[in-house]
Structures are given as structure tokens and as C-alpha cells.
N, CA, C and O of each residue as an XYZ file, in Angstrom:
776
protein
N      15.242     -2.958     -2.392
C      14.993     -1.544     -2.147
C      15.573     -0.733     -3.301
O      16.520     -1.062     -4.015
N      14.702      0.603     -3.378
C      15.580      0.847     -4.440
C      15.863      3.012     -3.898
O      15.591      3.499     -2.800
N      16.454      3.771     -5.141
C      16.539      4.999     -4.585
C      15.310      5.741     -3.704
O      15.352      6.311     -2.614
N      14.262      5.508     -4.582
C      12.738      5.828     -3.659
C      12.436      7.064     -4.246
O      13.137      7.708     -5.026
N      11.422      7.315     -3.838
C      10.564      8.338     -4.093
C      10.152      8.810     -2.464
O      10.163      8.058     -1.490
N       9.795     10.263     -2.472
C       9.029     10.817     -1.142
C       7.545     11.089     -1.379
O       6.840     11.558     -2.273
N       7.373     10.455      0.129
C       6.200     10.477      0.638
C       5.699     10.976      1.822
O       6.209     10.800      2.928
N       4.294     11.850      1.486
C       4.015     12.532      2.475
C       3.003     11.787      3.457
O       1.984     12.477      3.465
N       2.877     10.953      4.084
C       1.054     10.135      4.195
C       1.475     10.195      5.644
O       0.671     10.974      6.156
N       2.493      9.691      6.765
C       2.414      9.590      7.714
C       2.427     10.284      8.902
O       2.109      9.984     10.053
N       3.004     11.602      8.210
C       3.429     12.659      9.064
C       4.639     12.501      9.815
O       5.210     13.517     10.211
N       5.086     11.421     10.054
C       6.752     10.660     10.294
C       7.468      9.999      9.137
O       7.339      8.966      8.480
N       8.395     11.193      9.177
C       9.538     11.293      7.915
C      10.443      9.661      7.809
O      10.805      9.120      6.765
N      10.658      9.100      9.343
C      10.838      7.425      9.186
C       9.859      6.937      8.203
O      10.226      6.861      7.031
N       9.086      6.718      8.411
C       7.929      5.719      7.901
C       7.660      6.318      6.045
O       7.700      5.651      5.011
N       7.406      7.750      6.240
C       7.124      7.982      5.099
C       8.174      7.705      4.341
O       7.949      7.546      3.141
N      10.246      7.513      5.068
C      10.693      7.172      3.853
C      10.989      5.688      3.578
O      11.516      5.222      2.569
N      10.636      5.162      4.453
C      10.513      3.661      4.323
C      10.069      3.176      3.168
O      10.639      2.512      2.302
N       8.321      3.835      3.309
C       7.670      4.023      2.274
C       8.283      3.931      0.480
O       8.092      3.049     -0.358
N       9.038      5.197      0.387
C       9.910      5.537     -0.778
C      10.777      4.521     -0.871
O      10.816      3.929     -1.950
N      11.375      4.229     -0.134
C      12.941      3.127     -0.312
C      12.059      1.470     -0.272
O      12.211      0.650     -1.178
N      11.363      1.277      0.669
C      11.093     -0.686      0.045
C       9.291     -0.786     -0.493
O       8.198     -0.534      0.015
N       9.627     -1.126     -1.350
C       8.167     -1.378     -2.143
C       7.452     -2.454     -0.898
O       6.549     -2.075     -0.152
N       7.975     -3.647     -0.866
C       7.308     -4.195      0.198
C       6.424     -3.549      1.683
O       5.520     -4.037      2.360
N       7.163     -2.270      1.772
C       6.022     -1.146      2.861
C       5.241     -0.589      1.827
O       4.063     -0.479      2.166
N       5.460     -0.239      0.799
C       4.449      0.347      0.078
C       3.440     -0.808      0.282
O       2.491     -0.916      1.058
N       3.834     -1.452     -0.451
C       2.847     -2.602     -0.780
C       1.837     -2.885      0.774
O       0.670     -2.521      0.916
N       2.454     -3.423      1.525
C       1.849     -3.446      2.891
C       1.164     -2.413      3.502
O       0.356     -2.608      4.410
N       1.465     -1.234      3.019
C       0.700     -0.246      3.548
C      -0.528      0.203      3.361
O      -1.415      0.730      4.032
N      -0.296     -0.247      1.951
C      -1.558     -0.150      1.262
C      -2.361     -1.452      1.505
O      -3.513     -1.021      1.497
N      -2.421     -2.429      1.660
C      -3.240     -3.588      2.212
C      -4.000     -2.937      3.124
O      -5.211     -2.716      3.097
N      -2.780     -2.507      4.336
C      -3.245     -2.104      5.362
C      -4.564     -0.978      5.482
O      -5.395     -1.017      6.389
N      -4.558     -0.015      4.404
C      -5.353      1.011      4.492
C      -6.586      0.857      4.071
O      -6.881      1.139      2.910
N      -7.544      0.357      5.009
C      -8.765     -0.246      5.368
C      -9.565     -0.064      6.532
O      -9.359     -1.126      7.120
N     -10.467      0.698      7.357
C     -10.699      0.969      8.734
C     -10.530      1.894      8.926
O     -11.402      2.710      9.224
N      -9.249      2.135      8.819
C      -8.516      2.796      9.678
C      -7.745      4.227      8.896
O      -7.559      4.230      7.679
N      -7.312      5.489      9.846
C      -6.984      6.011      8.656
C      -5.820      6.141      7.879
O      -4.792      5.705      8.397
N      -5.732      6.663      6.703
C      -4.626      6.324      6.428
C      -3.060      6.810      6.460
O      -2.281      6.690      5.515
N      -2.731      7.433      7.847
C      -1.497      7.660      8.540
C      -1.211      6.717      9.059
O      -0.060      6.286      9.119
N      -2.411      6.085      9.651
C      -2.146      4.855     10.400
C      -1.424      3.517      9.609
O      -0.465      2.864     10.022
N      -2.232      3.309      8.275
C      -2.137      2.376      7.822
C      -0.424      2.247      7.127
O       0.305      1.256      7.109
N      -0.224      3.303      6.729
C       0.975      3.698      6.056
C       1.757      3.787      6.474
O       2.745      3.739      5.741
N       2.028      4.021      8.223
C       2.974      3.725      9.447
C       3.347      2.618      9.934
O       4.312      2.314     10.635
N       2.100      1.762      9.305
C       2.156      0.526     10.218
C       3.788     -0.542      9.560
O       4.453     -1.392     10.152
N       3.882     -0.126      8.530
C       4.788     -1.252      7.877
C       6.475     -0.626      8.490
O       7.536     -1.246      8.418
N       6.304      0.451      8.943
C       7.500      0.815      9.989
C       7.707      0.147     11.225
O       8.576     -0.560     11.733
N       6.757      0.554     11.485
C       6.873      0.303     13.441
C       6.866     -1.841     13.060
O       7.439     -2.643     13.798
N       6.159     -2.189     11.919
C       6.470     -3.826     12.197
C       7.914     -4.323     11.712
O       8.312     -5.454     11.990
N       8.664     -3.422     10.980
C      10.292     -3.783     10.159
C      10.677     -3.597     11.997
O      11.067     -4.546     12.677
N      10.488     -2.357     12.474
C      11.676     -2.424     13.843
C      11.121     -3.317     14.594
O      11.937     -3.747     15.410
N       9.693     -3.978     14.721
C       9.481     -5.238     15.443
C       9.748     -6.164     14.987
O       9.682     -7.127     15.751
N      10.110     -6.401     13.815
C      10.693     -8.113     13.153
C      12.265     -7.999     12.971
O      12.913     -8.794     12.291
N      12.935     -6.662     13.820
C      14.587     -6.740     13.862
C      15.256     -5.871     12.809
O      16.426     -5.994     12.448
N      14.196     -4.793     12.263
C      14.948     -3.303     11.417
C      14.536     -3.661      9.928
O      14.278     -2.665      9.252
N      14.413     -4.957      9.237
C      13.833     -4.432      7.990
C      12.287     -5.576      7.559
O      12.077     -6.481      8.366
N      11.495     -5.481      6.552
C      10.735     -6.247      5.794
C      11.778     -7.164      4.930
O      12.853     -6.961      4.366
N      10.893     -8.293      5.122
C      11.575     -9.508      3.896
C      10.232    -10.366      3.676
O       9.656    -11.027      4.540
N       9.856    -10.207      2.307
C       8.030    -10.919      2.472
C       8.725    -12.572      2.677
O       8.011    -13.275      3.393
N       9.810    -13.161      2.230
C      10.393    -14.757      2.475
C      10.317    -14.712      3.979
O       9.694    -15.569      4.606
N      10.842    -13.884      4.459
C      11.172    -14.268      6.138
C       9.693    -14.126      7.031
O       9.293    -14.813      7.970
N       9.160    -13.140      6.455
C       7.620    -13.049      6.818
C       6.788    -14.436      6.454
O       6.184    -15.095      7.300
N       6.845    -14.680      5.401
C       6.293    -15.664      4.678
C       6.401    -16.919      5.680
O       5.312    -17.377      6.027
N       7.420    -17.472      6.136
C       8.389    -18.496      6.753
C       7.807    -18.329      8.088
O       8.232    -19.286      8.734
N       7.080    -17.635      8.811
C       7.174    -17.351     10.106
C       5.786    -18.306     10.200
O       4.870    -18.318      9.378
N       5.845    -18.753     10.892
C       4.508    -18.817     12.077
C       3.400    -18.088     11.586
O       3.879    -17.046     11.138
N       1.926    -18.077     11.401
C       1.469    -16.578     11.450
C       1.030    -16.145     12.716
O       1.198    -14.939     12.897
N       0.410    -16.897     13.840
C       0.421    -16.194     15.404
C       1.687    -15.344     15.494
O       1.688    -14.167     15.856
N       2.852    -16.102     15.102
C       4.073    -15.181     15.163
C       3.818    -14.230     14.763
O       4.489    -13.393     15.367
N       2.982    -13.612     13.789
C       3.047    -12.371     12.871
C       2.241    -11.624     13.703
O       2.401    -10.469     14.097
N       1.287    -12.473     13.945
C      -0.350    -11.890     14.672
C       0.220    -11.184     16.192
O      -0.457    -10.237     16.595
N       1.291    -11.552     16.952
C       1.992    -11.303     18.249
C       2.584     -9.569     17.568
O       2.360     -8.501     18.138
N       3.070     -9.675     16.734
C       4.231     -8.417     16.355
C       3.177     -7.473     15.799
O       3.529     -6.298     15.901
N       1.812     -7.677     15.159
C       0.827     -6.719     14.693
C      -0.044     -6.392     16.118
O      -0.223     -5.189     16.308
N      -0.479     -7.101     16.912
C      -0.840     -6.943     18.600
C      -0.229     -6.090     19.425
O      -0.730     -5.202     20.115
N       1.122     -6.483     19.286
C       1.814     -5.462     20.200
C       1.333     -4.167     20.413
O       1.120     -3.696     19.296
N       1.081     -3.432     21.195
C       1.086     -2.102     21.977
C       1.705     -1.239     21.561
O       2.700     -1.068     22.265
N       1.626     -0.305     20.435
C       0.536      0.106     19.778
C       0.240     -1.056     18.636
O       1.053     -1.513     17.832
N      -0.876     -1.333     18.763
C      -1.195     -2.741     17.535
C      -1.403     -1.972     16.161
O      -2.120     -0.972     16.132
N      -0.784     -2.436     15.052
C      -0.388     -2.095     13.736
C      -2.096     -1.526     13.421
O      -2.196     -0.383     12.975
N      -3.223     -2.226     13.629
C      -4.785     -2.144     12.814
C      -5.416     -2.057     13.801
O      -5.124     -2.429     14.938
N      -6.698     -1.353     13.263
C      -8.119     -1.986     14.344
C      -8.287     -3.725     14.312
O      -8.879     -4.416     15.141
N      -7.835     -4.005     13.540
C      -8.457     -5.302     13.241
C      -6.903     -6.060     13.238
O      -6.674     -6.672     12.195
N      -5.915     -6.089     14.175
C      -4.659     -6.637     13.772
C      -4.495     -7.954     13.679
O      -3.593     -8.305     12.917
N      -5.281     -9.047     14.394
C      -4.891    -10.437     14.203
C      -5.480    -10.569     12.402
O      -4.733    -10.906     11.484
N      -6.937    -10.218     12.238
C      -7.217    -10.643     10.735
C      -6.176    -10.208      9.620
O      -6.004    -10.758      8.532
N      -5.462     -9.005     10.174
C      -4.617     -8.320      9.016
C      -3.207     -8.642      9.412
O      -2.222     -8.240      8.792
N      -3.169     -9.500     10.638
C      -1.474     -9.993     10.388
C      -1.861    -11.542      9.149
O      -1.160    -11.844      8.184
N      -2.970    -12.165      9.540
C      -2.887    -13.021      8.550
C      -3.166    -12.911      7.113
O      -2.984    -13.854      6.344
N      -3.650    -11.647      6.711
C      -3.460    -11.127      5.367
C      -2.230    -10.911      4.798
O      -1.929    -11.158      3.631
N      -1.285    -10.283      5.942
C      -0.101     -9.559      5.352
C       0.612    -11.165      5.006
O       1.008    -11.496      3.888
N       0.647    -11.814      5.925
C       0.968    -13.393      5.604
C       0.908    -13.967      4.478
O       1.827    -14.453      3.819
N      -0.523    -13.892      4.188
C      -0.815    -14.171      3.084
C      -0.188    -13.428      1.643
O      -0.012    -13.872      0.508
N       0.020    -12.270      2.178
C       0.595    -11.224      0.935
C       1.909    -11.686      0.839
O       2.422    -11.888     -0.261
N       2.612    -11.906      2.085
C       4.012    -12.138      1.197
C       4.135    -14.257      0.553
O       4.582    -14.772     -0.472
N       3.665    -14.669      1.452
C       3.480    -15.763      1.016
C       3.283    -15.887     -0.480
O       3.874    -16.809     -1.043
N       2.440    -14.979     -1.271
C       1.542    -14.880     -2.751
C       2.888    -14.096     -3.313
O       3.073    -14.116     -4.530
N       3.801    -13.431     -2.492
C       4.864    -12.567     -3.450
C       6.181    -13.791     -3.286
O       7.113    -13.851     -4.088
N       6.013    -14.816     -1.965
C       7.255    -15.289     -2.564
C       6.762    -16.837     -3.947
O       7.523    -17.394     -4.739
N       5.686    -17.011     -3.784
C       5.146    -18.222     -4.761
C       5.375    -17.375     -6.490
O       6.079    -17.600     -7.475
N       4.432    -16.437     -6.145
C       4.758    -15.676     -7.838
C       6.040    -14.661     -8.230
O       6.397    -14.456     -9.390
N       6.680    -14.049     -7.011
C       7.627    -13.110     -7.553
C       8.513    -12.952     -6.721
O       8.996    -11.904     -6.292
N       8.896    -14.698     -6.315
C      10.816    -14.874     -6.226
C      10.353    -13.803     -4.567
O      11.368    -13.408     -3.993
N       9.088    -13.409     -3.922
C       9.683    -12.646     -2.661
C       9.779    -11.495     -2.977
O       9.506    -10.864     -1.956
N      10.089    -10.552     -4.075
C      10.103     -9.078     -4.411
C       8.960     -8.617     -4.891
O       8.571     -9.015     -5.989
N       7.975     -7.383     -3.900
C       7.085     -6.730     -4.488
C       7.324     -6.194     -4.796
O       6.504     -5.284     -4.684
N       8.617     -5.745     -5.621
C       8.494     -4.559     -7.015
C       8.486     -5.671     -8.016
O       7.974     -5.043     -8.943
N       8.662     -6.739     -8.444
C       8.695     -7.405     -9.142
C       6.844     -7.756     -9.922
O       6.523     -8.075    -11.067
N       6.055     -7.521     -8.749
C       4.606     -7.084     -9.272
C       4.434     -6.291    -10.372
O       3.779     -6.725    -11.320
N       5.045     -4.908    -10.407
C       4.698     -4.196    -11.560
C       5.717     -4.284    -12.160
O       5.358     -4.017    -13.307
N       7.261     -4.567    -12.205
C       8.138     -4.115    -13.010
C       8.414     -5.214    -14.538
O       9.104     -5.108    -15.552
N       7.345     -6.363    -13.933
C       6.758     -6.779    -15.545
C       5.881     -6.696    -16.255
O       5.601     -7.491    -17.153
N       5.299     -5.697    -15.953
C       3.488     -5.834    -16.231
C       3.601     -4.881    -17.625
O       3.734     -3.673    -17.425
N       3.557     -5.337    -18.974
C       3.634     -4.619    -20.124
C       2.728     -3.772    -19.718
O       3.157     -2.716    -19.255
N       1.128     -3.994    -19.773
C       0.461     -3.067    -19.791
C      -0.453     -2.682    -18.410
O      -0.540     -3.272    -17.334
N      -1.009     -1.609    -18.838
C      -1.579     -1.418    -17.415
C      -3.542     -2.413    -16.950
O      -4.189     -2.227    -15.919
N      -3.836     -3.127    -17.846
C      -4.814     -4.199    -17.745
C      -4.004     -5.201    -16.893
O      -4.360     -5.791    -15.873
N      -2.616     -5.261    -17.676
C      -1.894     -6.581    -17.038
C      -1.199     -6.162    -15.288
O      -1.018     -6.946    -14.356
N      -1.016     -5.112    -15.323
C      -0.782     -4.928    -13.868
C      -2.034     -4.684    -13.137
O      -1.865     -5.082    -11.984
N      -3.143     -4.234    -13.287
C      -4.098     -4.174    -12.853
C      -4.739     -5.607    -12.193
O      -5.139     -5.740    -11.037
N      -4.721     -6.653    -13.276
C      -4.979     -7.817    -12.901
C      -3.835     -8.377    -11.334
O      -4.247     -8.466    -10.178
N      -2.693     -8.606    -11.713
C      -1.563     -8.508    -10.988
C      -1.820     -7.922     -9.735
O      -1.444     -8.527     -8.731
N      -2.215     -7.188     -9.664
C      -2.419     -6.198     -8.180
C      -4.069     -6.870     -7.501
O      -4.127     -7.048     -6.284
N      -5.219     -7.172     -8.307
C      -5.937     -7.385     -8.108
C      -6.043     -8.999     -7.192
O      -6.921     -9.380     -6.419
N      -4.889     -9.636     -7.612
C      -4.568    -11.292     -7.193
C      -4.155    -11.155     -6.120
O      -4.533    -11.830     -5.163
N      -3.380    -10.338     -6.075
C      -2.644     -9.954     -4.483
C      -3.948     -9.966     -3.361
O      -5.050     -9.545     -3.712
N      -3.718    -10.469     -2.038
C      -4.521    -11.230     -0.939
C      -4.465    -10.001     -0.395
O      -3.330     -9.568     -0.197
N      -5.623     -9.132     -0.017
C      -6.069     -8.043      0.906
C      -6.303     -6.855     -0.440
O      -6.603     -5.678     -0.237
N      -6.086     -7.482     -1.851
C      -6.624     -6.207     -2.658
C      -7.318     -6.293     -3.528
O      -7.020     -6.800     -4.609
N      -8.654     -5.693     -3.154
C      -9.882     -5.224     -4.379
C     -10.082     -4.991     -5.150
O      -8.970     -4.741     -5.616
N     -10.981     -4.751     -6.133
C     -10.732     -3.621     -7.406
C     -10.461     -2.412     -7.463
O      -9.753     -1.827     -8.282
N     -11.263     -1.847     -6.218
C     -10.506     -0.472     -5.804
C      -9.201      0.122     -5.400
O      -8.818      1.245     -5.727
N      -8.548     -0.734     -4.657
C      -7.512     -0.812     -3.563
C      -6.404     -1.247     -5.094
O      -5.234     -0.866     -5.047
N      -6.810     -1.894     -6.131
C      -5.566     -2.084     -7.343
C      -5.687     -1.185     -7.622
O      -4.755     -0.434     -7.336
N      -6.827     -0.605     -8.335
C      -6.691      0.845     -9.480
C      -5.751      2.349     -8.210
O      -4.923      3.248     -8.358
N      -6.476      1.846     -7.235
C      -5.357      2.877     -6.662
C      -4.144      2.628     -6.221
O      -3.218      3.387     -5.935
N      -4.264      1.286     -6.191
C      -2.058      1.025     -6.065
C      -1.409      1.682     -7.470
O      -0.681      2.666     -7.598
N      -2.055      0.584     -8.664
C      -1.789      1.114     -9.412
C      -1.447      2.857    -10.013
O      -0.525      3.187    -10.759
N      -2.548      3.785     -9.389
C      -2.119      4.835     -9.780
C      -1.234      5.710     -8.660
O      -0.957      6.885     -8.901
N      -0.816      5.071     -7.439
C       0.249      5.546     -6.693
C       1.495      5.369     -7.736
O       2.130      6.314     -8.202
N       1.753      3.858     -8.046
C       2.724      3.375     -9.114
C       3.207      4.313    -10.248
O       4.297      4.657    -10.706
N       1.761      4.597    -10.516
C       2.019      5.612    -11.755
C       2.547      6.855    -11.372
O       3.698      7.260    -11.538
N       1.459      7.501    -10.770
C       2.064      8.992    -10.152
C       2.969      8.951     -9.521
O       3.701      9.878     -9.869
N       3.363      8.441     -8.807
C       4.463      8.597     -7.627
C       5.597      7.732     -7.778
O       6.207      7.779     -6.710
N       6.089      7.084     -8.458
C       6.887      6.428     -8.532
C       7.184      5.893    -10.626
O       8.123      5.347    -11.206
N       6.208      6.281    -10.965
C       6.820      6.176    -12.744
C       6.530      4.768    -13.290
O       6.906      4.589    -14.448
N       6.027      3.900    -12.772
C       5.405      3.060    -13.686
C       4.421      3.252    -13.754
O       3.529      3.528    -12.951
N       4.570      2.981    -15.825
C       3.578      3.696    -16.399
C       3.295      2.953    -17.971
O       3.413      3.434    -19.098
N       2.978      1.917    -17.628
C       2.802      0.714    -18.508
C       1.321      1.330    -19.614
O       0.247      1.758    -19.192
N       1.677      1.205    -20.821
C       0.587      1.101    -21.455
C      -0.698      1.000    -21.211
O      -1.072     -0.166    -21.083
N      -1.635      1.934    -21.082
C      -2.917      1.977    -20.883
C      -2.978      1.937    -19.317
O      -3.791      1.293    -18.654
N      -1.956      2.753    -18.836
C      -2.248      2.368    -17.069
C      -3.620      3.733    -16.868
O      -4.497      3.597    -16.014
N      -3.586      4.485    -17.439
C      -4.685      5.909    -17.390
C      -6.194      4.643    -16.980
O      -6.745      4.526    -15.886
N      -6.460      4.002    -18.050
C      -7.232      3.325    -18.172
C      -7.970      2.563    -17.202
O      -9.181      2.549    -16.979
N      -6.743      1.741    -16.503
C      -6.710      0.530    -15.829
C      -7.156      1.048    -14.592
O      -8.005      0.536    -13.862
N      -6.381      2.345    -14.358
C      -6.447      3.054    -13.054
C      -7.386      4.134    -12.536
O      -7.318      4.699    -11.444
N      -8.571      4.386    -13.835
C      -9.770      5.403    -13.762
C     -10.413      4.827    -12.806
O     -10.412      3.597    -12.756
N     -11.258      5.767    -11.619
C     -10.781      6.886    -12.162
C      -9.908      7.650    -11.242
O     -10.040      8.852    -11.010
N      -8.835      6.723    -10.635
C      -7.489      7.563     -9.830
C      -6.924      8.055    -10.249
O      -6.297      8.899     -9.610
N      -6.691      7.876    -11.829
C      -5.340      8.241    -12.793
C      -6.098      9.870    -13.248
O      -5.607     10.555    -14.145
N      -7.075     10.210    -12.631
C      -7.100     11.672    -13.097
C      -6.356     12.810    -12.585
O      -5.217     12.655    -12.145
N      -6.955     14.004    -12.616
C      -6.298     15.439    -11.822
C      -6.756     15.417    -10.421
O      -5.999     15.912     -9.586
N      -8.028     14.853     -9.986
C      -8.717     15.444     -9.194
C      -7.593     14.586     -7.562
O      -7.172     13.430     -7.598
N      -7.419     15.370     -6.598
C      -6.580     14.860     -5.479
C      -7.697     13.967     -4.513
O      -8.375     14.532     -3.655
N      -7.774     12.645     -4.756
C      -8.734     11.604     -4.173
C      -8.403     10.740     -3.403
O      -9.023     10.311     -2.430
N      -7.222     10.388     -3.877
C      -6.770      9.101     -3.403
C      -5.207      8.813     -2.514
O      -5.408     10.023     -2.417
N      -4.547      8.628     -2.150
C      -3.374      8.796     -1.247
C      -2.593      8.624     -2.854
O      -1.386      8.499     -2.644
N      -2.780      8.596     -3.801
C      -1.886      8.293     -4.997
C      -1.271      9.954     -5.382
O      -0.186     10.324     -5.830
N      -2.398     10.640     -5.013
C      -2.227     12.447     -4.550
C      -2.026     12.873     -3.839
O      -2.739     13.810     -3.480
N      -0.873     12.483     -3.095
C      -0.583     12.847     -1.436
C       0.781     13.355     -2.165
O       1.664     12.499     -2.105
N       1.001     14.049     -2.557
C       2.443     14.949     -3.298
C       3.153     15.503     -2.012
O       4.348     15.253     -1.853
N       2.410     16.304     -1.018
C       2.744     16.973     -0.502
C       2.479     17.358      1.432
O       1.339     17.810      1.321
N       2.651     17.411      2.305
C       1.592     18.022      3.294
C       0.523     18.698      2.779
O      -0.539     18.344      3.291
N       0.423     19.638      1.856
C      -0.529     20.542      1.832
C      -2.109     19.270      0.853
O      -3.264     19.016      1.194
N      -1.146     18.779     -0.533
C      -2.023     17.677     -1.018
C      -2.430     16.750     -0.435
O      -3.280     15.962     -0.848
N      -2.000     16.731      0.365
C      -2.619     15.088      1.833
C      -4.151     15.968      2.280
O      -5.240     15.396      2.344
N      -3.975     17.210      2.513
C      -5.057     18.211      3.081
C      -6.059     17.677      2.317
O      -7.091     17.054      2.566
N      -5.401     18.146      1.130
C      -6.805     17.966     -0.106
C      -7.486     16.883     -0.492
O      -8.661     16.840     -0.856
N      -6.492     15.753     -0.377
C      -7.107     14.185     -0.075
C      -8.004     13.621      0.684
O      -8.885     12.764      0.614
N      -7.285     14.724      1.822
C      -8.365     14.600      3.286
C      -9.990     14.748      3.515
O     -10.852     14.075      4.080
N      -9.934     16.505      2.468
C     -10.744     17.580      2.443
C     -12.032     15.769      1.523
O     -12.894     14.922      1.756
N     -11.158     16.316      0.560
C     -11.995     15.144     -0.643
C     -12.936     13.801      0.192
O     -14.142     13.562      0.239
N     -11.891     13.207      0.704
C     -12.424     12.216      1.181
C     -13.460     12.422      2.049
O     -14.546     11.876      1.855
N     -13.209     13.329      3.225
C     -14.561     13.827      3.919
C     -15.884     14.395      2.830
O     -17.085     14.126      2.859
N     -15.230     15.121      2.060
C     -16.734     15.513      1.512
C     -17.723     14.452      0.517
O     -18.931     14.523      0.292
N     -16.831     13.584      0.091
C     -17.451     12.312     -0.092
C     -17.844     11.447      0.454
O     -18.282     10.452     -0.124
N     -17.788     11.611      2.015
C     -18.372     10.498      2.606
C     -19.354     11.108      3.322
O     -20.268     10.355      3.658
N     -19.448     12.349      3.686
C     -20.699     13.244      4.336
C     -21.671     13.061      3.406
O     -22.735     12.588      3.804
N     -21.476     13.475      1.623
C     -22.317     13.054      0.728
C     -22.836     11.777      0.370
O     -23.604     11.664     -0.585
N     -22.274     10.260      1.453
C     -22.522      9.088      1.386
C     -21.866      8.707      0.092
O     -22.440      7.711     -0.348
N     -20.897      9.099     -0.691
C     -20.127      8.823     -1.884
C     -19.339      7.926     -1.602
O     -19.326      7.577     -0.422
N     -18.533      7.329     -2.442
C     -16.956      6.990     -2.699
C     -15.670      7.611     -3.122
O     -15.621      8.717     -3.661
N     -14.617      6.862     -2.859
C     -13.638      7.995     -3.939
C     -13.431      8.163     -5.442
O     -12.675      8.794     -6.181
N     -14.421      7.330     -5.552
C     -14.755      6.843     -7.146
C     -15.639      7.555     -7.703
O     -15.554      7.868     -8.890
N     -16.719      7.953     -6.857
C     -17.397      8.814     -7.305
C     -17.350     10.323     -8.263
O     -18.391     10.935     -8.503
């Protein structure tokens, strides 16, 4: 864990600072944000630290059972729409962080010279896309300061001005605008890429 950064996404100041303080909820949260929306998804890596006994550890996750995992994402309120497929993702995610990075998901970006090379990096990770990297990646960037060589690039087109992506969630009021965005791109049958 480290000092953190604030985050506005959940509307619960727990979760959102969870968020800030262990990369591993970042990281998970963002897997998570798929379906469903994304307060939900970004909450979920809270409410599962106080169901696995108060914190994330992707080794101890990793180590478990995954029905075990699939029981604690089920529970009442269940973490996803889809919680058994996405307890065995998250499984899979820390499993892939303790094989390549010793168990620490900050250890994902905090070697990545450039931003091609973290891009790739994020892209290997189990539950993330090409989309779902360029926008980890530019949460990374904006919100937290890694900012590896050519990350603008890697991360187009999140790494712009325009407020699209939860990587622009600065604020309550910028979550609005994320919101606003996202609806009017999907009424127009768009993306956030678009």
C-alpha cells in the first residue's frame, strides 16, 4: 500500500479510499468494471477485503480455493452481475500477479520504462482488453503519476482532455461528466473511444 491518491467513483469515502491506498483494489476494480456500473464495480474490492478478514493480498487470494472466492463474490450483496465468472477472473488476476510480480500490483507499472511497455503489461493481465489497459493505464497516469515515456500514446485516446473514462473522475462533479459522456455515447450507439 502506499500514501494514495483520492478517489471519487463510489460515492463511499471507505471504498473510494481503499481505492487510493492498495493498488490491488485499484487493480480489481477495474477488472471488475464490466456490466455493471461503475460505482458498483469500484466498491466491489471493499466490501470483498472485509469479506476475506479486512484487507486484499493477491498471494492469499491466489492460494485459496476458487469456489472459495466464488462463495465471498456470491454473498448477499454479490460483488457482480456475473459474480461466480468474475470471482474466477479475479483468481486468475492475482494468481498472474503472484507468477510475474512477486504478488504486488503496483509492481505492474512501477517497471514499465515506457508507456508501449506498460500497455502491453496491463494488456496480459486476465480480465483486461485493449480498452480496459489504455484506460488503466491512463487512470495510472492521471491519477496517480505514472507517466512512463510515451504513455499519451499508449493510452489514446484516454490520455486526452475530454472527461470519458473513470481515469476523469477528479471529482463528484467530474464523475457527472463521465457519466453525462458515457450516456451520450451510448444513446449515439458509440464507444468511449469514439
Amino acid at each position: 500500500m502506499d500514501g494514495g491518491t483520492r478517489f471519487f467513483i463510489t460515492g463511499d469515502e471507505d471504498a473510494d479510499g481503499l481505492l487510493g491506498r492498495d493498488p490491488l483494489a485499484l487493480l480489481l476494480g477495474m477488472m471488475l468494471d464490466q456490466q455493471v456500473p461503475m460505482e458498483w464495480a469500484f466498491a466491489s474490492p471493499a466490501k470483498l477485503a472485509d469479506r476475506l478478514g479486512g484487507s486484499l493480498d493477491a498471494g492469499a487470494i491466489s492460494a485459496m480455493e476458487p469456489e472459495a472466492l466464488e462463495v465471498a463474490f456470491k454473498e448477499k450483496p454479490a460483488l457482480h452481475r456475473y459474480p461466480g465468472s468474475m470471482a474466477r477472473r479475479a483468481h486468475e488476476l492475482c494468481r498472474h500477479l503472484v507468477e510475474h510480480y512477486d504478488g504486488r500490483a503496483e509492481a505492474v507499472w512501477t517497471g514499465a520504462d515506457t508507456g508501449a511497455e506498460l500497455l502491453e503489461r496491463l494488456s496480459a493481465l486476465p480480465g483486461f482488453g485493449s480498452e480496459k489497459a489504455r484506460i488503466f493505464l491512463a487512470v495510472l497516469a492521471k491519477r496517480r503519476g505514472v507517466r512512463p515515456t510515451g504513455w499519451e500514446e499508449a493510452a489514446a485516446p484516454f490520455s486526452d482532455d475530454q472527461r470519458r473514462s473513470v481515469a476523469d473522475a477528479t471529482s463528484p462533479e467530474t464523475l457527472q461528466e463521465v457519466r453525462a459522456f458515457k450516456a451520450a455515447k451510448k444513446a449515439a450507439g458509440r464507444g468511449k473511444a469514439d
